[in-house]
C-alpha positions as CSV (number, residue, x, y, z in Angstrom):
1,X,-67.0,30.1,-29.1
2,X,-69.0,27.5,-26.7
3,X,-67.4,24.3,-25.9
4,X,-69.5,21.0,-27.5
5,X,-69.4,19.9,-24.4
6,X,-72.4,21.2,-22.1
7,X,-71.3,21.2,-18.7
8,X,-67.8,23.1,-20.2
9,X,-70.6,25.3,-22.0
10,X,-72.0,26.4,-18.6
11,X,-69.4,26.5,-16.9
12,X,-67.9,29.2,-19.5
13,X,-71.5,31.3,-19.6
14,X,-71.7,31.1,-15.7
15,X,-67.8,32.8,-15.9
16,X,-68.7,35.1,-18.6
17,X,-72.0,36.2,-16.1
18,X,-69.4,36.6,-13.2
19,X,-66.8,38.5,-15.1
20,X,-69.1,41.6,-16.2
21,X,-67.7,41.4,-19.8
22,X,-71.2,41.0,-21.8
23,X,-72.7,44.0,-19.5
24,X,-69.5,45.8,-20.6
25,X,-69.0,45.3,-24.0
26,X,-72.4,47.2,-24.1
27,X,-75.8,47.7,-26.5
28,X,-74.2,46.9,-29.4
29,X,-73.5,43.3,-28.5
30,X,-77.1,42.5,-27.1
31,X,-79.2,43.6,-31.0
32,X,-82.7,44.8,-30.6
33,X,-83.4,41.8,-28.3
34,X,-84.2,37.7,-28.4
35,X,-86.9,35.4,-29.2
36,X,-86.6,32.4,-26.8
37,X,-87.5,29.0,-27.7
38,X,-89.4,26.5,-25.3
39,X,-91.1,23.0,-26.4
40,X,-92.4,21.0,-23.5
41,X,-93.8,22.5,-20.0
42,X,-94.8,20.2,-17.7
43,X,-93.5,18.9,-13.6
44,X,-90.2,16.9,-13.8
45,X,-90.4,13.2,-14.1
46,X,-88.9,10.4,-12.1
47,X,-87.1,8.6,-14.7
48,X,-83.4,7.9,-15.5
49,X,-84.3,7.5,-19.6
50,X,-84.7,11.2,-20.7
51,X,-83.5,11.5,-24.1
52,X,-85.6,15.0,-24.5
53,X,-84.8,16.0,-21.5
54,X,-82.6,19.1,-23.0
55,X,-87.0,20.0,-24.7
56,X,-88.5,20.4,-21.4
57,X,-88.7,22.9,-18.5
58,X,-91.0,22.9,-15.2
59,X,-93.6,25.4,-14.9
60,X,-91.5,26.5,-11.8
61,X,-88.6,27.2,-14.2
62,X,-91.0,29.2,-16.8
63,X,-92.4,30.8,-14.1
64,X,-88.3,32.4,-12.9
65,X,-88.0,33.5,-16.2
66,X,-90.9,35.8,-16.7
67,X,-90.1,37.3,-13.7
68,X,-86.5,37.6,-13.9
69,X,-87.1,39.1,-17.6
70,X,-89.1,41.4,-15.9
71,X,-86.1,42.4,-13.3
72,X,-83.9,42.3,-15.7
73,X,-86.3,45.3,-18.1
74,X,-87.0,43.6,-20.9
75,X,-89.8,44.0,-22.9
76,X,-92.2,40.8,-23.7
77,X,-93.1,41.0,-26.6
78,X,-95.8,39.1,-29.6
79,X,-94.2,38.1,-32.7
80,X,-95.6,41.0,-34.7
81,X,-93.7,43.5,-32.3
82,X,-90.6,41.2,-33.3
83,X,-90.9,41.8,-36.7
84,X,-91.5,45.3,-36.6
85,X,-88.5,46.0,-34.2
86,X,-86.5,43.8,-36.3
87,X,-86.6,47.0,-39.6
88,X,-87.1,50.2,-37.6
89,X,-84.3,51.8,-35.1
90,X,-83.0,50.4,-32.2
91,X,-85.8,50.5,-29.3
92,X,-83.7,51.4,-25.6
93,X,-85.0,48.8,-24.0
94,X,-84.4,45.4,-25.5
95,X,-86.9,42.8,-26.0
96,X,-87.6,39.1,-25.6
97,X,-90.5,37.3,-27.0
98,X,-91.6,33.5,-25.5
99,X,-92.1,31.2,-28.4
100,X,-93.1,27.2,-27.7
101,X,-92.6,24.4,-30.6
102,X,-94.7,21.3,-31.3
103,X,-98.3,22.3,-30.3
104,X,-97.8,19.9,-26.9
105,X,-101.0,19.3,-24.7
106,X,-98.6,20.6,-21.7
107,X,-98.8,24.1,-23.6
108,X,-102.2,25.1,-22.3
109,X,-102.3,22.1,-19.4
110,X,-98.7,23.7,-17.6
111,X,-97.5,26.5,-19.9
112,X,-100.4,29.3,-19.9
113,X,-102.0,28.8,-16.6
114,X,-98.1,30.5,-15.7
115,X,-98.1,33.2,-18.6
116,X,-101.9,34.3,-18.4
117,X,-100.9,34.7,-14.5
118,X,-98.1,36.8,-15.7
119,X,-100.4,38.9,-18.1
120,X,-97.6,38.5,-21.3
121,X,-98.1,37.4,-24.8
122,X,-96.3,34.3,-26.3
123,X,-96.6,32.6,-30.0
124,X,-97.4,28.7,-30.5
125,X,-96.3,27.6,-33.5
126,X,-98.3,24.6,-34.6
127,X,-98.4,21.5,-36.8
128,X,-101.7,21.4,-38.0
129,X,-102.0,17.6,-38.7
130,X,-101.5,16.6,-34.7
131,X,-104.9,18.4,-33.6
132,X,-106.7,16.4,-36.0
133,X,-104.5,13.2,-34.7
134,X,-103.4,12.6,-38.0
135,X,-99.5,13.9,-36.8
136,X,-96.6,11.1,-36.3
137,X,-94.6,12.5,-33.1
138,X,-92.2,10.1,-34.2
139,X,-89.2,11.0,-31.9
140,X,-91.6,10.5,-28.5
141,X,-92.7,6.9,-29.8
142,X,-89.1,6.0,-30.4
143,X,-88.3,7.4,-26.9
144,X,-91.1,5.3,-25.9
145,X,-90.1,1.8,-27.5
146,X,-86.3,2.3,-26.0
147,X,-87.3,3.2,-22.6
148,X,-89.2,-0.1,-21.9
149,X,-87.2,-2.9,-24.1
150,X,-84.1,-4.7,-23.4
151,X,-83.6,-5.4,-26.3
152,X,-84.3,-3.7,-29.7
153,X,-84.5,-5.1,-33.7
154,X,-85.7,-3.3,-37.0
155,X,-84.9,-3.3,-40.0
156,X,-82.6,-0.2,-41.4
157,X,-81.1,-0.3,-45.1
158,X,-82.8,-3.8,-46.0
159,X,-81.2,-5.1,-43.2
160,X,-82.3,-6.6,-39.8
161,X,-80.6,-4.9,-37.0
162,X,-80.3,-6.1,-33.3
163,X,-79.1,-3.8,-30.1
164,X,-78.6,-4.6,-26.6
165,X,-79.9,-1.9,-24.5
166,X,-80.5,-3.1,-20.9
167,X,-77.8,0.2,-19.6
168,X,-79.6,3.4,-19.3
169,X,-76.2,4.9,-21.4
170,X,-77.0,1.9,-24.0
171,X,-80.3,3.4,-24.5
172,X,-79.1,7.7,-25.0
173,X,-76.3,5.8,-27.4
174,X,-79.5,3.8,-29.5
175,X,-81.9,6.9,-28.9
176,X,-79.0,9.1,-30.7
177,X,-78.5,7.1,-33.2
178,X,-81.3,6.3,-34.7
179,X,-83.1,9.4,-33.9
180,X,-80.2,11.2,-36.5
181,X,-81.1,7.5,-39.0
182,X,-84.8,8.8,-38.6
183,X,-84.4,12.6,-38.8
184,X,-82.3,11.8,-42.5
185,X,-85.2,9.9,-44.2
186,X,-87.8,10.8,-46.7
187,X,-91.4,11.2,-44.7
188,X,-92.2,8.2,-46.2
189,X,-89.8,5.8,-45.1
190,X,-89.7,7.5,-41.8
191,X,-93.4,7.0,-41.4
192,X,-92.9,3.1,-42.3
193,X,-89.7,2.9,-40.6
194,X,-91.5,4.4,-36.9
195,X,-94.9,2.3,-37.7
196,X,-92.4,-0.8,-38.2
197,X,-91.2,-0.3,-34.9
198,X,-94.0,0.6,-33.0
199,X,-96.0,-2.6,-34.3
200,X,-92.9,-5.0,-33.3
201,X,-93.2,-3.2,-29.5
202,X,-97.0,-2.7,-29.0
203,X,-96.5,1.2,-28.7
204,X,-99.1,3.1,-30.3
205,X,-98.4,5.6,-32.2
206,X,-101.4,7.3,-33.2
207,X,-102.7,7.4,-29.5
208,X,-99.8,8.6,-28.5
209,X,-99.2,11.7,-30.7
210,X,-103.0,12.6,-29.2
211,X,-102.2,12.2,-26.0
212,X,-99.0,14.6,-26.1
213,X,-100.7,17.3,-28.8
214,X,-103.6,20.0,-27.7
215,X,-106.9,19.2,-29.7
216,X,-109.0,21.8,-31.8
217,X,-111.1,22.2,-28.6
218,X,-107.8,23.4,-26.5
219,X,-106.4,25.1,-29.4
220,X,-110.0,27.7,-29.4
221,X,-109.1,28.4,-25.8
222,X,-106.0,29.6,-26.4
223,X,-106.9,31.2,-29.4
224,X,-109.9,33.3,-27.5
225,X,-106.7,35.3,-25.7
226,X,-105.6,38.2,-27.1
227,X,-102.3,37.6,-26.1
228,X,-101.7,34.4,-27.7
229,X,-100.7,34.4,-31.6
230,X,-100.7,31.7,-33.6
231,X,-97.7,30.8,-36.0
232,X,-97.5,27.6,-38.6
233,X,-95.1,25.0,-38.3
234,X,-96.4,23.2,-42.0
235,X,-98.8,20.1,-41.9
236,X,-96.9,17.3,-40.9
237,X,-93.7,19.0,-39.1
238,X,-91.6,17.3,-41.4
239,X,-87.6,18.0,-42.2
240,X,-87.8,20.4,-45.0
241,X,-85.0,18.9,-46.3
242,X,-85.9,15.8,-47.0
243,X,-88.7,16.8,-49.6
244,X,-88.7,17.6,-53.1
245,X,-89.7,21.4,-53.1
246,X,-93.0,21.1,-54.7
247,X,-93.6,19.1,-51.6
248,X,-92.0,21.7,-48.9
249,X,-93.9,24.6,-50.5
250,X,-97.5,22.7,-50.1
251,X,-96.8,22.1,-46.4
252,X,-95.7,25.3,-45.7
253,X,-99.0,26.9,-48.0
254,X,-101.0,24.4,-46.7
255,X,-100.3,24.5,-42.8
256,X,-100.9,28.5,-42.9
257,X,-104.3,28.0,-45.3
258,X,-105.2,25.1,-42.6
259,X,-104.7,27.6,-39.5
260,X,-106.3,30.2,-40.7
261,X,-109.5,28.6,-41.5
262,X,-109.6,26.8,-38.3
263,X,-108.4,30.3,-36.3
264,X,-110.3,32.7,-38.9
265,X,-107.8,35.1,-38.5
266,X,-104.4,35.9,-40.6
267,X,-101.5,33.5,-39.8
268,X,-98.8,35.3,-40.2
269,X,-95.3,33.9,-38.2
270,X,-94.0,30.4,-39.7
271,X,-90.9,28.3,-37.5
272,X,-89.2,25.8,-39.5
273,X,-89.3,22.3,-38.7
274,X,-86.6,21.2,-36.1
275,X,-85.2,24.8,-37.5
276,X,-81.6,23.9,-37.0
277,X,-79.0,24.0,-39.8
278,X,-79.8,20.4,-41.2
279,X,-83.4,21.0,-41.6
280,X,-83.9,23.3,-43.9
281,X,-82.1,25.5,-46.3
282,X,-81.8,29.1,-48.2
283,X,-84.4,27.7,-51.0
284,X,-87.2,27.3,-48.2
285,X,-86.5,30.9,-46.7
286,X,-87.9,32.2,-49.8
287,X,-90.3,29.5,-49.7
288,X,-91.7,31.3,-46.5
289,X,-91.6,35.0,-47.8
290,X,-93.3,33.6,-51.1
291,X,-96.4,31.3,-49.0
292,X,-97.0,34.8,-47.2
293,X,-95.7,35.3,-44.0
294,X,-94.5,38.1,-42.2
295,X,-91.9,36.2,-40.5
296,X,-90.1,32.2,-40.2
297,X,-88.3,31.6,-37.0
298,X,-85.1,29.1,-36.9
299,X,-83.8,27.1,-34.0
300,X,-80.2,28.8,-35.2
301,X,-79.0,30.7,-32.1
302,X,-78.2,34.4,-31.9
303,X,-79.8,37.5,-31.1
304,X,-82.5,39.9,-33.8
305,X,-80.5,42.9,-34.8
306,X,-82.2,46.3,-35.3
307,X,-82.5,48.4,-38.8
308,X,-83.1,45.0,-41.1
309,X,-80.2,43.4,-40.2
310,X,-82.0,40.3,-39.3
311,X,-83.7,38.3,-41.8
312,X,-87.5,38.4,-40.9
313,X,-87.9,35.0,-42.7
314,X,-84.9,33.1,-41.1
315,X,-84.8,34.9,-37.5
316,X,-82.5,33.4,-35.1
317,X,-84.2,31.9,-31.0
318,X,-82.8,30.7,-28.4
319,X,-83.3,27.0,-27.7
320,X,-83.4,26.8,-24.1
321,X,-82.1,23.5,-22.6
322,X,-84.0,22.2,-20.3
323,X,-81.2,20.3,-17.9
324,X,-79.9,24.0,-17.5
325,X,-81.8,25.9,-14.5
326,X,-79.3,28.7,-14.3
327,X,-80.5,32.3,-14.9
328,X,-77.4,33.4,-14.5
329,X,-76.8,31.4,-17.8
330,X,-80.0,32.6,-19.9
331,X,-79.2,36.4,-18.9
332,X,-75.7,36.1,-20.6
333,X,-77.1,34.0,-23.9
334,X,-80.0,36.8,-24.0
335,X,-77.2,39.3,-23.7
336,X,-75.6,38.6,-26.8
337,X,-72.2,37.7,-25.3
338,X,-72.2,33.6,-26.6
339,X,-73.6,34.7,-30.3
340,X,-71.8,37.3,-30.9
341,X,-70.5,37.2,-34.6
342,X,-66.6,37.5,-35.0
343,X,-65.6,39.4,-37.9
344,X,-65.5,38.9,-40.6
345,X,-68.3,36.2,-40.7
346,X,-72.0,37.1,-40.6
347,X,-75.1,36.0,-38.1
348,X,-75.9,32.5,-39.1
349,X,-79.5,32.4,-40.6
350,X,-81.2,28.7,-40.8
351,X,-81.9,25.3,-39.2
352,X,-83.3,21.7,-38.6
């Protein structure tokens, strides 16, 4: 098992790359193939407050990839070729398929100037309140208020709250913390708790949630490429497991009936919210096979099995880490080494 610890985490993957093993243990360990997941693409930034740093990569890094994928003979693959790979027999060659999270402007600004170039197909899956600016990208406005205060107050529990936070470690210690105090509430009282803070620090939130997410306008150049599917990712891309399910299945219903009139074309591919294990649960994987759709990505790692032994509506991707530039490290995670399952447990199958 990986180490918690990301540098130990490398350093073990880089080993593992070195000592042959995942090329030698053979097919069986790598599946069918491995949906990657990316979130922001745009040129590093000179800053030493990067609390998403782990989110981002550099066009130059996206760029390595396609082309070492290509080296390396995988297939690039669209999300419906996932899915149908996914039930049938095991293809010889295995595939990857390039998914990006969050509908960010730097999508079609950095992103698809590289993979148009490249000629591949990729899936955004998207939040269909931020094109209309009506989203709350919560977790960059509180990146934003930390980055320029010294010192921070707000209110959490009833209670007023003050934190220190001239260090650049103060700040990743606040940023944590109340990003997993934020993450835990109810949309409402996140969306009051973020405005609360955002008024008391001039940051705007509204303005800034534009700024960062692609408009309808961007969003019809994409969609005009063949090689670009669409997938939902609900309304408001909030932690499904923070609403009442009446609530969860109207985002996920609405979202897709939302994208499809705007795209007027079948959405079929869902990703959960955050998709790690917090943010969603078993109910909501039926919630996506009963809304309609063919498939419902996680953030869960692991690899997509052949012959249905991958759940369509909870497939696992690999959330790539931005601070890593290694290929060396991405070929053994896409080789199935790291997420392999040990008997007698199972492939892990949701997130948030």
């Amino acid at each position: 098992m990986p180490s918690d610890n990301p540098f130990l985490t490398r350093l073990q993957l880089e080993l593992a790359y070195f000592s042959g093993v995942p090329w030698l243990r053979g097919r069986g360990a790598g599946g069918a193939g491995a949906i990657l997941r990316f979130e922001r693409v745009r040129p590093r930034r000179p800053t030493r407050f990067e609390p998403l740093r782990s989110c981002e990569i550099t066009p130059k890094f996206l760029d390595r990839t396609i082309r070492a994928l290509k080296r390396w003979k995988y297939d690039i693959v669209s999300m419906d070729e996932v899915v149908r790979r996914a039930v049938t027999l095991a293809s010889r060659r295995r595939f990857v398929c390039l998914t990006f999270d969050g509908g960010y402007k730097d999508v079609i600004t950095s992103a698809y100037p590289v993979l148009s170039r490249h000629g591949v197909p990729f899936t955004v899956y998207l939040p269909t309140a931020f094109p209309d600016g009506l989203g709350e990208a919560w977790w960059l406005a509180l990146e934003a208020v930390i980055a320029r205060e010294n010192r921070l107050s707000l209110v959490m529990d009833r209670k007023e709250l003050r934190f220190d936070i001239r260090q650049t470690p103060e700040k990743y210690q606040l940023y944590e913390f109340l990003g997993d105090w934020m993450r835990r509430l109810p949309p409402s009282d996140l969306s009051a708790a973020i405005k609360d803070l955002c008024s008391r620090y001039s940051v705007d939130l509204a303005a800034l949630t534009r700024q960062v997410s692609m408009d309808w306008d961007d969003l019809t150049k994409l969609a005009a490429d063949p090689l670009v599917t669409f997938g939902s990712a609900t309304v408001n891309y909030p932690v499904l497991s923070n609403l009442k399910n009446a609530v969860a299945l109207r985002e996920l219903t609405m979202g897709k009936a939302v994208a499809e009139a705007a795209f007027r074309r079948d959405v079929r591919h869902f990703a959960y919210p955050f998709g790690d294990r917090a943010a969603f649960q078993r109910l909501h994987v039926m919630m996506a096979a009963e809304a309609g759709f063919t498939s419902a990505a996680s953030a869960i790692p692991g690899i997509v099995e052949a012959e249905g032994r991958t759940n369509v509506h909870a497939l696992p991707r690999i959330a790539w880490d931005g601070r890593q530039r290694s290929l060396r490290v991405m070929r053994v995670m896409l080789s199935g080494f790291t997420f392999a399952p040990v008997q007698p447990t199972r492939t892990a199958a949701a997130r948030a």
